[in-house]
C-alpha positions as CSV (number, residue, x, y, z in Angstrom):
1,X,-69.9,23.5,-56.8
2,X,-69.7,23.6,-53.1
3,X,-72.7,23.3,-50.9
4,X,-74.4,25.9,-49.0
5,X,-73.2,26.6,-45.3
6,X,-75.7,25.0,-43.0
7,X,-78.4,27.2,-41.5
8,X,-77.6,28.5,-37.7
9,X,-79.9,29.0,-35.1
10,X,-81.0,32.4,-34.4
11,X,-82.1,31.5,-31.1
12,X,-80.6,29.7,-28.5
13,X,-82.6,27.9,-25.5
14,X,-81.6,30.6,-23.0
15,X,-83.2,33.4,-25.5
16,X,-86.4,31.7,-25.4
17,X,-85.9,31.3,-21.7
18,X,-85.8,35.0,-21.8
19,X,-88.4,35.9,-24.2
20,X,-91.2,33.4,-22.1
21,X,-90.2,35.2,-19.3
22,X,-90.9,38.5,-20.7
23,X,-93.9,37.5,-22.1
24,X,-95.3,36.0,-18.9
25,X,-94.8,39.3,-17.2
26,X,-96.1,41.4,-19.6
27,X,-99.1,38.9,-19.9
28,X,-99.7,39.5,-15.8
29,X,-100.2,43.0,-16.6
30,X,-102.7,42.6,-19.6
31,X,-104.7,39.7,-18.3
32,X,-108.3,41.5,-18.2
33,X,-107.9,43.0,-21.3
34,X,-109.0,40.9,-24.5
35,X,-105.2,41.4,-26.0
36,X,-103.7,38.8,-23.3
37,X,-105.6,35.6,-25.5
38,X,-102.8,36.2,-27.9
39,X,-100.0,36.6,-25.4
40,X,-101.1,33.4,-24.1
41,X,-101.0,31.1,-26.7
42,X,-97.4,32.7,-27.7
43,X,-96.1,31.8,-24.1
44,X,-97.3,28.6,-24.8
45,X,-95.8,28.3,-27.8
46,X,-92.5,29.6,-26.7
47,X,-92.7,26.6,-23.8
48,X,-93.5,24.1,-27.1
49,X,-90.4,25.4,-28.8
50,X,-88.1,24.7,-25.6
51,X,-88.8,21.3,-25.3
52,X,-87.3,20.9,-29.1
């Protein structure tokens, strides 16, 4: 029986390059509104992930 093909990323490091970008923009033009906690803590995540 052969082995299963390895998993590929779906992401690359530009994409979440990209992505924390967008967020951070979009996170500008929410900040006073009580919806920008969340987009926060996923820019930071999306920083977390590039260091990987």
């Amino acid at each position: 029986m052969a082995e299963p093909a390895r998993a590929r990323a779906v992401l690359s490091t530009e994409d979440f390059k990209l992505i924390r970008e967008a967020v951070l923009h979009y996170l500008k033009a929410i900040e006073d509104q009580p919806e920008s906690v969340k987009f926060s803590n996923l820019y930071h995540r999306l920083g977390s992930a590039l260091g990987r």
